[in-house]
N, CA, C and O atoms as a GROMACS GRO file, in nm:
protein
  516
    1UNK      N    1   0.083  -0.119   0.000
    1UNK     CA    2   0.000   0.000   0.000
    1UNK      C    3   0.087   0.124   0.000
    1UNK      O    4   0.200   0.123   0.048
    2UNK      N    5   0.038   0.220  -0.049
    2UNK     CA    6   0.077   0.348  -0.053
    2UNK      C    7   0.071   0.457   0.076
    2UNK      O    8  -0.037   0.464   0.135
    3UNK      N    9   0.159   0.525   0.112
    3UNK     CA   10   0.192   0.582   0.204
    3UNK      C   11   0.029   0.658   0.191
    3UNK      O   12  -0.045   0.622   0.283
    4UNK      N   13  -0.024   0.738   0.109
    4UNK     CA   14  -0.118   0.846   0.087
    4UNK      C   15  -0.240   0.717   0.124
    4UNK      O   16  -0.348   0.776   0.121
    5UNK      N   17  -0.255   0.627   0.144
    5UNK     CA   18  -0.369   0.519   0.139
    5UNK      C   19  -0.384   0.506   0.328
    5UNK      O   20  -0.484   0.518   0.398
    6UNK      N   21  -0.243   0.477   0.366
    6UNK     CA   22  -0.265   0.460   0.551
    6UNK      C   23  -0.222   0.614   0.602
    6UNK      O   24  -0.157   0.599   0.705
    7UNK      N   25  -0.233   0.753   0.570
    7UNK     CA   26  -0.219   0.871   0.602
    7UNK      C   27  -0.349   0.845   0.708
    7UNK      O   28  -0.338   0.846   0.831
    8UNK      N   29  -0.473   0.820   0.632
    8UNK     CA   30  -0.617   0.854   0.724
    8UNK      C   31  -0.634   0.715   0.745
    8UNK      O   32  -0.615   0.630   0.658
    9UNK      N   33  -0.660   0.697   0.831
    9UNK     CA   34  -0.721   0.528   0.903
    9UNK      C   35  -0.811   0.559   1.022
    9UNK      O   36  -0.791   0.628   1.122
   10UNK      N   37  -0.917   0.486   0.984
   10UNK     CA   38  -1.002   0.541   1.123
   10UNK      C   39  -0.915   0.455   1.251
   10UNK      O   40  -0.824   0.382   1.212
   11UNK      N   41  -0.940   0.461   1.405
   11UNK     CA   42  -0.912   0.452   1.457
   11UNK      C   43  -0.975   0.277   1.482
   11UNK      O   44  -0.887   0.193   1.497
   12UNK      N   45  -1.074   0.244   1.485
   12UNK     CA   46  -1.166   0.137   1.493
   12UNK      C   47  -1.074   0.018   1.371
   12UNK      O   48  -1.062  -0.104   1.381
   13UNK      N   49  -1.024   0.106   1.270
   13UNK     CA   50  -0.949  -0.030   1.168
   13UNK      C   51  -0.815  -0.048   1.184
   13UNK      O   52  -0.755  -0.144   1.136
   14UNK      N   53  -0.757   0.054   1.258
   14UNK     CA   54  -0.637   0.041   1.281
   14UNK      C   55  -0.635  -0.015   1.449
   14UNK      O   56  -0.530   0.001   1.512
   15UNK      N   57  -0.748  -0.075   1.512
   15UNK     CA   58  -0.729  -0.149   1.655
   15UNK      C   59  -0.740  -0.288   1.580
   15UNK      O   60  -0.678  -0.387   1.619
   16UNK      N   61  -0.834  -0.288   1.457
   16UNK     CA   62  -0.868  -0.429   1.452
   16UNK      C   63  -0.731  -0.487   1.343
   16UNK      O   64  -0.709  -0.608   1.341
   17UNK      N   65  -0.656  -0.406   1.266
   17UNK     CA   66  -0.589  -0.461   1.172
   17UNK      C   67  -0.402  -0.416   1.285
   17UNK      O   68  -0.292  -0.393   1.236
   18UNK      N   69  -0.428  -0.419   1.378
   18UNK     CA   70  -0.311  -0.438   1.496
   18UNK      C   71  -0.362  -0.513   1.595
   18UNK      O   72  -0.305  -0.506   1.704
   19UNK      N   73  -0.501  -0.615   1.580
   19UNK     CA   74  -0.498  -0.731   1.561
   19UNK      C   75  -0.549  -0.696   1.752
   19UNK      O   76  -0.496  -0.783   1.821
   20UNK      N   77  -0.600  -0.636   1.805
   20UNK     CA   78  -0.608  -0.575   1.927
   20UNK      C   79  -0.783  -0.667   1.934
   20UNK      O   80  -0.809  -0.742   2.028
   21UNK      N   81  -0.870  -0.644   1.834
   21UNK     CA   82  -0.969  -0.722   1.828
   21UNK      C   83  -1.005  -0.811   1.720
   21UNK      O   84  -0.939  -0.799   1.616
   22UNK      N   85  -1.117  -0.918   1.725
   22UNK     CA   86  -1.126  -0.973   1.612
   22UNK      C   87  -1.160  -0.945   1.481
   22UNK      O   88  -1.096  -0.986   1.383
   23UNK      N   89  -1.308  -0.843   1.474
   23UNK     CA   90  -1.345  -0.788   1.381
   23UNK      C   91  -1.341  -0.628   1.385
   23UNK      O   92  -1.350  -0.578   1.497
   24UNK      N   93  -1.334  -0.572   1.313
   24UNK     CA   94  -1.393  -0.448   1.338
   24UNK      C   95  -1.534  -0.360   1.360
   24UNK      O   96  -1.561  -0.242   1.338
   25UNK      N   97  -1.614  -0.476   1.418
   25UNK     CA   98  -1.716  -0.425   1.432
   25UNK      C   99  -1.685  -0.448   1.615
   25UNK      O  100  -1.708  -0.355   1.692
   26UNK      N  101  -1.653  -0.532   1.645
   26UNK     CA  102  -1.592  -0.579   1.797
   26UNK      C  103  -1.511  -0.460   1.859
   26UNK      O  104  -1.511  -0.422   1.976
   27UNK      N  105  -1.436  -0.408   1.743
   27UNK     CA  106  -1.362  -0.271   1.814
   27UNK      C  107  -1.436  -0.125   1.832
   27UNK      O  108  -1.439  -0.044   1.925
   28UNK      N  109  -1.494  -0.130   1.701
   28UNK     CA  110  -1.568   0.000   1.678
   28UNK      C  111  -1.707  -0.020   1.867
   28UNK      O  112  -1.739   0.065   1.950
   29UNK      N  113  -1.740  -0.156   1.854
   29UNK     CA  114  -1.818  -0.142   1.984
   29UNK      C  115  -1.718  -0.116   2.111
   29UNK      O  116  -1.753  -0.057   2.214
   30UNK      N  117  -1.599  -0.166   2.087
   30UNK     CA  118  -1.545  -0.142   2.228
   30UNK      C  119  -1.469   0.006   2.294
   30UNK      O  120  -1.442   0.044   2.408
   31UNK      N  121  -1.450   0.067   2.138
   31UNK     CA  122  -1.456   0.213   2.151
   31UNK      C  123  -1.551   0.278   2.190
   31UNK      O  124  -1.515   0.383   2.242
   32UNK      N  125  -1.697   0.256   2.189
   32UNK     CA  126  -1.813   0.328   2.194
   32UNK      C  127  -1.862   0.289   2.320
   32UNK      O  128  -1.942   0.362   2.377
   33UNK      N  129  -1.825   0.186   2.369
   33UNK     CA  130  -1.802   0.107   2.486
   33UNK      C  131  -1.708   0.242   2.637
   33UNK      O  132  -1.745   0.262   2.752
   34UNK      N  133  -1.612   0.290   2.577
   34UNK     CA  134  -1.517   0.338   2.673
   34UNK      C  135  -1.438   0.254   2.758
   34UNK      O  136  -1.414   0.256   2.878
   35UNK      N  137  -1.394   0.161   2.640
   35UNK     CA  138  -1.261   0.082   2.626
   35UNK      C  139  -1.151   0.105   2.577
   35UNK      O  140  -1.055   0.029   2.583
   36UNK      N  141  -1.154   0.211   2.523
   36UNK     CA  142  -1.027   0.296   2.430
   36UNK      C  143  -1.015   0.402   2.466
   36UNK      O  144  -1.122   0.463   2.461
   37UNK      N  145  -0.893   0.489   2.520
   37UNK     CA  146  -0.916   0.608   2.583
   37UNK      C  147  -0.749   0.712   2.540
   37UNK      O  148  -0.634   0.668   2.550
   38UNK      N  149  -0.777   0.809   2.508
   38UNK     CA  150  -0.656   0.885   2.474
   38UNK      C  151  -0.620   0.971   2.504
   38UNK      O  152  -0.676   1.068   2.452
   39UNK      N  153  -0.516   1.001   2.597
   39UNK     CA  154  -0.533   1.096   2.666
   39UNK      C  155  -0.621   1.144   2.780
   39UNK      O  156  -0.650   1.257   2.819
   40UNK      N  157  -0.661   1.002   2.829
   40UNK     CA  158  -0.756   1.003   2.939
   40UNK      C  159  -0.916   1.057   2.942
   40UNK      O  160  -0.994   1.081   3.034
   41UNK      N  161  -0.929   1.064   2.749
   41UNK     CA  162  -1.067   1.098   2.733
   41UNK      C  163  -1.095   0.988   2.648
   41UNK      O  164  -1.010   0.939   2.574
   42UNK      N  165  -1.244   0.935   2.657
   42UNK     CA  166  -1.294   0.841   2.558
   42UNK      C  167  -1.264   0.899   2.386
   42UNK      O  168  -1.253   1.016   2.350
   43UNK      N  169  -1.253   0.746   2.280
   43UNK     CA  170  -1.227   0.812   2.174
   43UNK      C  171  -1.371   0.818   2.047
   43UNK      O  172  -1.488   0.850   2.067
   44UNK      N  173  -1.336   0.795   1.981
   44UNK     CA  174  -1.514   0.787   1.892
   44UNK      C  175  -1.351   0.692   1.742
   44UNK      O  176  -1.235   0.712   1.707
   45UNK      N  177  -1.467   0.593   1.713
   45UNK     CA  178  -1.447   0.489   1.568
   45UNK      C  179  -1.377   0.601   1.479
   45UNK      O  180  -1.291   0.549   1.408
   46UNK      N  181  -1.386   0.731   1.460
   46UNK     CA  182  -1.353   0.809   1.356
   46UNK      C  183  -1.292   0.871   1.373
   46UNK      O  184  -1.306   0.981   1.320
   47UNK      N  185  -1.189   0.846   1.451
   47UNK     CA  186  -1.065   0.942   1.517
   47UNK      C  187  -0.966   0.868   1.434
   47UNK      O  188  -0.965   0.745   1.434
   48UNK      N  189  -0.874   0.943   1.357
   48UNK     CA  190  -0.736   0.915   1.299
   48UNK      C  191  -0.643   0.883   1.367
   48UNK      O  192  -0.589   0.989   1.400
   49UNK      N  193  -0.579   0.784   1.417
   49UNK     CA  194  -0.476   0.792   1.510
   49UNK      C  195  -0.380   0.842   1.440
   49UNK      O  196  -0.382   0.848   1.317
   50UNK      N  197  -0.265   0.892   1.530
   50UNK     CA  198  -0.144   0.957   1.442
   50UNK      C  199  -0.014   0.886   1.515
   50UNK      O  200  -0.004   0.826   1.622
   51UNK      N  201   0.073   0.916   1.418
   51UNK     CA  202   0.252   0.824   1.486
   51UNK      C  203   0.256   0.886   1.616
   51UNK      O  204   0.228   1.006   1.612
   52UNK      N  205   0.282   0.838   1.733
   52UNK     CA  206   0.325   0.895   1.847
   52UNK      C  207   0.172   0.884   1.955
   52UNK      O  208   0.189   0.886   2.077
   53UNK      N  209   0.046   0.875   1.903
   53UNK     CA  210  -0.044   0.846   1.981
   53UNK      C  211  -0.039   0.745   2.089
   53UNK      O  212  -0.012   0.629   2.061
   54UNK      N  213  -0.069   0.792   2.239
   54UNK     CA  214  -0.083   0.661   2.320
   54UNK      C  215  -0.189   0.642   2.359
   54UNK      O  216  -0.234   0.719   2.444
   55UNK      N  217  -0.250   0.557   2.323
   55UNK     CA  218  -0.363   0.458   2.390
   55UNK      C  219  -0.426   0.404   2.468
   55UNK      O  220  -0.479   0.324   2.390
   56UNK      N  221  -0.481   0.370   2.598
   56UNK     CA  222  -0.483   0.273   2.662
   56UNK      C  223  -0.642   0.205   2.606
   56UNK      O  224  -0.749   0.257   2.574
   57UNK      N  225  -0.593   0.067   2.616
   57UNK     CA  226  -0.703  -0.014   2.559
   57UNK      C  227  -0.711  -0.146   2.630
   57UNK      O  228  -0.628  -0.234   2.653
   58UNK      N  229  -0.879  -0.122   2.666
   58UNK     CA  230  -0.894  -0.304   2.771
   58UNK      C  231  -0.952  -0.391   2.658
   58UNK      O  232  -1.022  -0.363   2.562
   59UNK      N  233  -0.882  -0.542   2.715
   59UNK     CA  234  -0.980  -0.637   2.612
   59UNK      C  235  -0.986  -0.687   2.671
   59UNK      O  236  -0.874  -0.723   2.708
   60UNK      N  237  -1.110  -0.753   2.756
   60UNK     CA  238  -1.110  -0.892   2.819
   60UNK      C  239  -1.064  -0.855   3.004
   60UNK      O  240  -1.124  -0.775   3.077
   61UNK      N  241  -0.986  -0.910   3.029
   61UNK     CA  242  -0.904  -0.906   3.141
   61UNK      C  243  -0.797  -0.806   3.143
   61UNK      O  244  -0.755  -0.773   3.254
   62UNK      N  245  -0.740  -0.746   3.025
   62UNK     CA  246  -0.603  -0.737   3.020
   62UNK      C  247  -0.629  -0.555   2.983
   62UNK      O  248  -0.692  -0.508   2.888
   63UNK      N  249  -0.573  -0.497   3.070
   63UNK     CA  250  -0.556  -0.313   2.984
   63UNK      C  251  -0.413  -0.312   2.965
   63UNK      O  252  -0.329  -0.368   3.035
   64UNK      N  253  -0.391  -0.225   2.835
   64UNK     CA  254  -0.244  -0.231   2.739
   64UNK      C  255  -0.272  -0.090   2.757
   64UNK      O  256  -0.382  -0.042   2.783
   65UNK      N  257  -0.124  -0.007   2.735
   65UNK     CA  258  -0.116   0.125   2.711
   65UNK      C  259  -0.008   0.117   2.577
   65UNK      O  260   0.092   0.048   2.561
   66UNK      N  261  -0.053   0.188   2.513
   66UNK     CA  262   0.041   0.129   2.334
   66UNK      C  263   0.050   0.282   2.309
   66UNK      O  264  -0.010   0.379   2.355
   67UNK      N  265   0.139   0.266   2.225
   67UNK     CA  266   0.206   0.372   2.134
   67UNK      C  267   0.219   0.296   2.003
   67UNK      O  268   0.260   0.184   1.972
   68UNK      N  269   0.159   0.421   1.922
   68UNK     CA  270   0.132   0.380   1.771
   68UNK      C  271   0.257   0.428   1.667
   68UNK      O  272   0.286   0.536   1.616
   69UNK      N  273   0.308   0.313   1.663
   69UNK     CA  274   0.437   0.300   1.556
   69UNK      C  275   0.422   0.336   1.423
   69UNK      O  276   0.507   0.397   1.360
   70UNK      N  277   0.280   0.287   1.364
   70UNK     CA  278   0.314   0.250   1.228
   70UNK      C  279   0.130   0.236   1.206
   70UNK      O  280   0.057   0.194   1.296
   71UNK      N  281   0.082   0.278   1.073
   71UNK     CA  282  -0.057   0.283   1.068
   71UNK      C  283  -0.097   0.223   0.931
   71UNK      O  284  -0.071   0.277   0.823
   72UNK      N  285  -0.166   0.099   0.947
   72UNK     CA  286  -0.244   0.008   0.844
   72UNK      C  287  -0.387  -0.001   0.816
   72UNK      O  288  -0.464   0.022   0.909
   73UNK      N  289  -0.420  -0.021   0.736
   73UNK     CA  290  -0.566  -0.017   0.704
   73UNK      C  291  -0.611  -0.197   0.673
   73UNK      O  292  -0.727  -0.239   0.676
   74UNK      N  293  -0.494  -0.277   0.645
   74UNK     CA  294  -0.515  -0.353   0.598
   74UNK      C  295  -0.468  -0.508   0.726
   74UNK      O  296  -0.351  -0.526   0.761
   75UNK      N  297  -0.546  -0.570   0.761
   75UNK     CA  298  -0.508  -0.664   0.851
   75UNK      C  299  -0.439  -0.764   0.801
   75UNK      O  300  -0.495  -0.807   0.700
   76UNK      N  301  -0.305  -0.841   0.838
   76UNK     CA  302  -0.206  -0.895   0.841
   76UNK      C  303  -0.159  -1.004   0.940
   76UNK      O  304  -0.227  -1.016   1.042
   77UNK      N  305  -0.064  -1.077   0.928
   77UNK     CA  306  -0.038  -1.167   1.056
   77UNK      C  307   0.057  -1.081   1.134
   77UNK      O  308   0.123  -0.978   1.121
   78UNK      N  309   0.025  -1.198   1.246
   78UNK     CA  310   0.044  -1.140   1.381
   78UNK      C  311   0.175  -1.062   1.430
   78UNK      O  312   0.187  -0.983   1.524
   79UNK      N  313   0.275  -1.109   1.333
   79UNK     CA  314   0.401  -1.016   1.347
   79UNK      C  315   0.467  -0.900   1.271
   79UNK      O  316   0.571  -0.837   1.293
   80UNK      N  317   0.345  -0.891   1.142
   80UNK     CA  318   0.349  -0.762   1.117
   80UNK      C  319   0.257  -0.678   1.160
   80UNK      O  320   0.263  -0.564   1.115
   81UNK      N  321   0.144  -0.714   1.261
   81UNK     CA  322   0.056  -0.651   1.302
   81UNK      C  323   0.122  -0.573   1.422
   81UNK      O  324   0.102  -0.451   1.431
   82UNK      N  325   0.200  -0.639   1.514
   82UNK     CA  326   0.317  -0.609   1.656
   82UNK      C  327   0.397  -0.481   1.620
   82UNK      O  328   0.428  -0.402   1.709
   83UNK      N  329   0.442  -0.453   1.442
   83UNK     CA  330   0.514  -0.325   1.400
   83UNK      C  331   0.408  -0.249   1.394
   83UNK      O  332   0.432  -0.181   1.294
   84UNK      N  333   0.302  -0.215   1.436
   84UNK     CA  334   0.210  -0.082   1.431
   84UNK      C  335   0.241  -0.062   1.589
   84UNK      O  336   0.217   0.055   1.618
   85UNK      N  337   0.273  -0.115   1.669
   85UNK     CA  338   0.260  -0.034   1.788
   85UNK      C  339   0.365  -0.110   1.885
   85UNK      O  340   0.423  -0.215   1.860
   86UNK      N  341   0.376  -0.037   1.993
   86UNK     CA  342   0.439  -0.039   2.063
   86UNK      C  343   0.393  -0.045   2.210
   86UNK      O  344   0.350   0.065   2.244
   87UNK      N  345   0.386  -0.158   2.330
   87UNK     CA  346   0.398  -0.142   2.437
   87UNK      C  347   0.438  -0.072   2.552
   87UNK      O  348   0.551  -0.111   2.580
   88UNK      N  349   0.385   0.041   2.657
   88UNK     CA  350   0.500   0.052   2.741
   88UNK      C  351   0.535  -0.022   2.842
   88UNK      O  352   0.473  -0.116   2.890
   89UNK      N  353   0.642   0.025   2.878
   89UNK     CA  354   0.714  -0.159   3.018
   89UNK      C  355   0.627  -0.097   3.084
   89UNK      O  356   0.554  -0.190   3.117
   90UNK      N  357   0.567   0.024   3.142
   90UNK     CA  358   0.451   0.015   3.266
   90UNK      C  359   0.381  -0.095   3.243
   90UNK      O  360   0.379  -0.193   3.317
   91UNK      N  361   0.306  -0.078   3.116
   91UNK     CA  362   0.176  -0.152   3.104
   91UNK      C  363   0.238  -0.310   3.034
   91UNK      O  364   0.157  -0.361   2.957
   92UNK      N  365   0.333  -0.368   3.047
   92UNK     CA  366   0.393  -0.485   3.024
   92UNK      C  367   0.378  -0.547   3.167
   92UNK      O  368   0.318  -0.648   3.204
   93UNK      N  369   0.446  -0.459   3.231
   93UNK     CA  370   0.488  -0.497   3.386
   93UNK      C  371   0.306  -0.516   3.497
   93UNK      O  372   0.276  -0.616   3.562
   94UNK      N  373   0.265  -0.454   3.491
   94UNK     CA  374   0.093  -0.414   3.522
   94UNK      C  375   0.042  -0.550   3.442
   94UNK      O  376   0.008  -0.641   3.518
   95UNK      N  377   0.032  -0.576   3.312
   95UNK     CA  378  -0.039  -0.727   3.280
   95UNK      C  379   0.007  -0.835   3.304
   95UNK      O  380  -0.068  -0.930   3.283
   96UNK      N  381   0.132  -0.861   3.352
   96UNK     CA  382   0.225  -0.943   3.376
   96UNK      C  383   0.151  -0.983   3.562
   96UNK      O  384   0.128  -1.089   3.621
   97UNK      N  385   0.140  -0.867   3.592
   97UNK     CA  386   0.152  -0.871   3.767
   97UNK      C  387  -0.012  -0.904   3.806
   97UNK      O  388  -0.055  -0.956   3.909
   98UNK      N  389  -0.073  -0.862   3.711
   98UNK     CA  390  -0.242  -0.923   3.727
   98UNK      C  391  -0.259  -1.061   3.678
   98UNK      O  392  -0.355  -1.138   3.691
   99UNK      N  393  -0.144  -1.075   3.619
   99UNK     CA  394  -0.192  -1.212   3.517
   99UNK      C  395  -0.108  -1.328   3.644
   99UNK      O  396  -0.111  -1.450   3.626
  100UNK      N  397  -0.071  -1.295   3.706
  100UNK     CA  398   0.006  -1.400   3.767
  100UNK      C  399  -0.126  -1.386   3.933
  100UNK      O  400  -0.165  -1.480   4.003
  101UNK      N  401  -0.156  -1.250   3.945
  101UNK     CA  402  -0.260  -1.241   4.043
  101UNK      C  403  -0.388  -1.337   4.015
  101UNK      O  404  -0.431  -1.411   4.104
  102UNK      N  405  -0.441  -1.332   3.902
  102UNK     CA  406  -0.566  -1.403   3.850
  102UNK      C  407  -0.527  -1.566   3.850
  102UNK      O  408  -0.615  -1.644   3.887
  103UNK      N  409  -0.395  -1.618   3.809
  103UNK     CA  410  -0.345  -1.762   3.797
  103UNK      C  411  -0.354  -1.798   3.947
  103UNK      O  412  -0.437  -1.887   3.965
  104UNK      N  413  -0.276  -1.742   4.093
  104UNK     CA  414  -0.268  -1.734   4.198
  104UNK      C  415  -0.407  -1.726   4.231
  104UNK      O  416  -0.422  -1.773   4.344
  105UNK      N  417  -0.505  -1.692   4.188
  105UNK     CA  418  -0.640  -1.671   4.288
  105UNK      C  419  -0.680  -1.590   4.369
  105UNK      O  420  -0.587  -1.555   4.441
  106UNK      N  421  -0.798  -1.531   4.401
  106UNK     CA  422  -0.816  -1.439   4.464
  106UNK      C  423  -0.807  -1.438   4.628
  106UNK      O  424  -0.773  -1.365   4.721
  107UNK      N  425  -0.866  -1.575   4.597
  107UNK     CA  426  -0.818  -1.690   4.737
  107UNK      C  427  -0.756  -1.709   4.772
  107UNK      O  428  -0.773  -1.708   4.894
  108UNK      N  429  -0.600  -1.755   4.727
  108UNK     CA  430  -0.494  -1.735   4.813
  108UNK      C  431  -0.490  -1.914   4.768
  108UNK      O  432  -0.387  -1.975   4.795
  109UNK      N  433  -0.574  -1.968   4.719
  109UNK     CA  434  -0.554  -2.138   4.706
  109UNK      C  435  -0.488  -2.154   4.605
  109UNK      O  436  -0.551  -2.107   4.510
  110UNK      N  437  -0.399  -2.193   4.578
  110UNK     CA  438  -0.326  -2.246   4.442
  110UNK      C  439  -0.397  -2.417   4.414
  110UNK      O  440  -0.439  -2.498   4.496
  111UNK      N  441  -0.389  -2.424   4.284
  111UNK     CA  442  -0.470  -2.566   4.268
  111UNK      C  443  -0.392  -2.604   4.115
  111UNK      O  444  -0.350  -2.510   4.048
  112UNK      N  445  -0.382  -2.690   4.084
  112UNK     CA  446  -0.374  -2.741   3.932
  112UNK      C  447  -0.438  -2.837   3.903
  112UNK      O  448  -0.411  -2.957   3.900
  113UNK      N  449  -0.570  -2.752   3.870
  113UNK     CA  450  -0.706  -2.858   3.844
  113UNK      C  451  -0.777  -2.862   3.912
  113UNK      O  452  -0.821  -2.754   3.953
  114UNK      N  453  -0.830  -2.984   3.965
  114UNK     CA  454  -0.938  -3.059   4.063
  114UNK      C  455  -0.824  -2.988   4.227
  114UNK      O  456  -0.708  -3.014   4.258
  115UNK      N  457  -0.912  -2.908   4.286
  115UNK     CA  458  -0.874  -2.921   4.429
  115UNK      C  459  -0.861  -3.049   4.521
  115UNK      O  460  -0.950  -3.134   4.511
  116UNK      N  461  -0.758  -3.069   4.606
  116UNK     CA  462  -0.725  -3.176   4.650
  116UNK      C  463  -0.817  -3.174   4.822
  116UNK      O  464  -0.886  -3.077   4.853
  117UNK      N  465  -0.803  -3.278   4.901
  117UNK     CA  466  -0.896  -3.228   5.035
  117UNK      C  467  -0.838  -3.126   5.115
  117UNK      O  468  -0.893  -3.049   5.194
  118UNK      N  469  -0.742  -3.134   5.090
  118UNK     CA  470  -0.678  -3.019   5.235
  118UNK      C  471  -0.714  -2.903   5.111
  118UNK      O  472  -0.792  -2.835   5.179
  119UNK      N  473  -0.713  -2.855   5.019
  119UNK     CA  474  -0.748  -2.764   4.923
  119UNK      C  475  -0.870  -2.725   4.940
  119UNK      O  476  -0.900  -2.609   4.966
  120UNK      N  477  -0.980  -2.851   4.924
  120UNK     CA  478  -1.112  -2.801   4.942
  120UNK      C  479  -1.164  -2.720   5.055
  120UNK      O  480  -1.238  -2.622   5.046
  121UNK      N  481  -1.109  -2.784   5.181
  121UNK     CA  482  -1.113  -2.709   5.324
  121UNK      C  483  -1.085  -2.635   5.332
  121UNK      O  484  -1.153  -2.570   5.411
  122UNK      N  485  -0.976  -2.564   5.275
  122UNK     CA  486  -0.925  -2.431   5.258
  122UNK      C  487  -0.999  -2.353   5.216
  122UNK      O  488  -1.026  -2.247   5.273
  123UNK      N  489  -1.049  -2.393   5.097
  123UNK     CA  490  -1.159  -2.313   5.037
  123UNK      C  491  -1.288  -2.280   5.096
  123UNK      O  492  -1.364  -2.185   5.077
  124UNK      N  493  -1.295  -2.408   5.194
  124UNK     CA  494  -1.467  -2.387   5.242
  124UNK      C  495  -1.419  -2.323   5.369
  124UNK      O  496  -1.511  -2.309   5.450
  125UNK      N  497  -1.306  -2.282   5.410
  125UNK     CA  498  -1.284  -2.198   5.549
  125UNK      C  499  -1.293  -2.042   5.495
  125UNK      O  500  -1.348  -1.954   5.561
  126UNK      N  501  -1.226  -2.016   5.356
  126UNK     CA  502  -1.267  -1.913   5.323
  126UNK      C  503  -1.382  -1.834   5.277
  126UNK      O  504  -1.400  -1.712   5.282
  127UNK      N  505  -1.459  -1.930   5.229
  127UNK     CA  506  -1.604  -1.903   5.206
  127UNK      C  507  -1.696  -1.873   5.340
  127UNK      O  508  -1.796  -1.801   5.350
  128UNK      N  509  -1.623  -1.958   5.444
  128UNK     CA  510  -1.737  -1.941   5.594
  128UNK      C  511  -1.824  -2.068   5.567
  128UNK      O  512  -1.925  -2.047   5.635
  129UNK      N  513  -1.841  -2.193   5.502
  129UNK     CA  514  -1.923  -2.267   5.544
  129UNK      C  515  -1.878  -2.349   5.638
  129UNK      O  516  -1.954  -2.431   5.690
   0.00000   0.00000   0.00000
């Protein structure tokens, strides 16, 4: 593609073709949603992102704060999708430290799988039954 072709990209095709959601109808809702935020204000599907824009964007479990490298219109695999943007180590370090919180439990029980009996008790002391 031509440089003059990814100048304007709405914001909604350039989450879904950096591969952030599945379709672009999934993003455009999760923008309208106030899941996408720039500069600490919600954004709207028809916002141009520009080189140097930072982001923060939740999907699921996980909020990313990105910086926009590089701007496509056109969706691609997954490792040329990674050259449109950029991570910061805050928000590397922050999904890293929830993601190991959520594996660990809120409970405090570690399990791999089926809880064992001294596991289950544990669990039912924390619940109060």
């Amino acid at each position: 593609m031509s440089e003059k072709d990814d100048d304007k990209v709405r914001l909604d095709k350039w989450l879904w073709a950096a591969r952030f959601y599945k379709t672009r109808s999934l993003a455009k809702e999760a923008i309208e949603g106030g899941k996408v935020h720039c500069r600490g204000e919600r954004c709207k599907p028809g916002k141009e992102p520009k080189l140097g824009d930072e982001y923060v964007i939740r999907a699921g479990f996980d909020e990313r704060t990105v910086v926009v490298r590089a701007l496509s219109m056109v969706r691609r695999g997954a490792p040329e999708a990674q050259l449109l943007y950029e991570e910061t180590a805050d928000s590397i370090v922050r999904r890293e430290q929830a993601a190991a919180l959520r594996k660990a439990g809120a409970l405090g029980v570690q399990t791999d799988g089926r809880p064992n009996k001294k596991q289950r008790r544990q669990l039912l002391g924390l619940r109060g039954d």
